[in-house]
N, C-alpha and C positions, 0 to 999 in steps of 0.2 A: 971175690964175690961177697964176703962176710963184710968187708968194708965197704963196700955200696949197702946193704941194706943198715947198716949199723948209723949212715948217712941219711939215708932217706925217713928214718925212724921218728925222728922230733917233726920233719915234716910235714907224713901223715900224718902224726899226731894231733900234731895244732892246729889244721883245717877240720878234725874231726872236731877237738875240745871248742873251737867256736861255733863247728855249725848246733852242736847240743848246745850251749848256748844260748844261740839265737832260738833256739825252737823253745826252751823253756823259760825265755822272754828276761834271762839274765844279761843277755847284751843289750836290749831294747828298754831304755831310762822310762819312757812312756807305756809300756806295753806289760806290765805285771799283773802279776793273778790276781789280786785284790779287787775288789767292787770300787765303784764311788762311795758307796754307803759305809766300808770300813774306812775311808779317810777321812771322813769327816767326825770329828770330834762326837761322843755321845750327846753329849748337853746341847753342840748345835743339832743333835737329830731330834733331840727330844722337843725342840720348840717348836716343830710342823707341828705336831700331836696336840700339845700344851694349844695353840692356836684354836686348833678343830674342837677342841672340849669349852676353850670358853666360849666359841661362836654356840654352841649345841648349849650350854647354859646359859647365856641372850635368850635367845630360840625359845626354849624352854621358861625362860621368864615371862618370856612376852605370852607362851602360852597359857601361864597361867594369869597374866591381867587379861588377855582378851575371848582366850577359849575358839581360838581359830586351829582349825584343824592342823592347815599348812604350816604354821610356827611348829606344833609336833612334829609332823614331817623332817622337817630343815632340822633342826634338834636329834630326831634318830638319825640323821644322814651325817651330820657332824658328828656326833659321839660316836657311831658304829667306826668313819672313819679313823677315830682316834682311837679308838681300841685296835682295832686290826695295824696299824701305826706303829703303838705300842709292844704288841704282840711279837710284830717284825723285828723292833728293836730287839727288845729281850732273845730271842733268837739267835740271832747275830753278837749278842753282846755274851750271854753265859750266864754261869753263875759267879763267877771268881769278881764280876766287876761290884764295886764299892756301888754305882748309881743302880746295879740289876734290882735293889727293893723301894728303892725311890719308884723306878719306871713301873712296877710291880703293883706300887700299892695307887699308883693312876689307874691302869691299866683297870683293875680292879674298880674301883669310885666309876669308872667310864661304864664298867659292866651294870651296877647298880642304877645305875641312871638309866642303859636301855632297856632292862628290863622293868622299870617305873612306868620310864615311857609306852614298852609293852601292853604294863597293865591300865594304865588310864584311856591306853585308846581301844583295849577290850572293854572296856565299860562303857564307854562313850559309842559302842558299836564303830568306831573307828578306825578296821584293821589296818595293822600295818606289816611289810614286810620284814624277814625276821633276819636280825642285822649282828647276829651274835658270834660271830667270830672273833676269836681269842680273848672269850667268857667259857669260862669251864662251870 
């Protein structure tokens, strides 16, 4: 009897050690815990962001040659996006990485511009809605 089980032992075994495994996505090459957004390189995440802040500073240029409201508008909706963007990053990213004060000190420049924007369109009686996320 002790030799049948002494037999059957690597058996059980290794249908068990694969089905753990499979369930915590180490047999499966395609199937890991990781996001998309950890695979992609920091500096390519940071260029969606980098994008949205220069459209929001267009925007913002044209708002000040022509003083249309809607140029503000597009300008707070670009930079908010790019802050909240930002914000994401750094989250994801830590402090330990070499770019987390690069992305930091965007992040930041993007806050200062929506609260500008803020304040030009309280004077102008021009509310706008408040787009401050990951502005402390």
């Amino acid at each position: 009897m002790k030799r049948i089980n002494r037999g059957l032992r690597p058996t059980l075994l290794m249908p068990a050690l694969l089905l753990l495994a499979g369930l915590t996505g180490l047999g499966m090459p395609g199937c890991s815990s990781q996001s998309a957004a950890e695979k992609i390189p920091i500096r390519e995440q940071i260029k969606g962001p980098d994008r949205a802040m220069d459209w929001g500073l267009i925007y913002y240029q044209s708002w000040l040659r022509d003083r249309n409201a809607t140029y503000l508008e597009l300008s707070q909706k670009h930079m908010a996006q790019a802050v909240a963007a930002y914000y994401e990053i750094q989250l994801h990213m830590g402090y330990g990485y070499p770019d987390f004060y690069i992305v930091d000190k965007r992040r930041r420049r993007g806050c200062q511009y929506l609260f500008e924007i803020a304040d030009i369109a309280a004077k102008r009686s021009h509310p706008l809605p408040d787009h401050s996320t990951g502005c402390f």
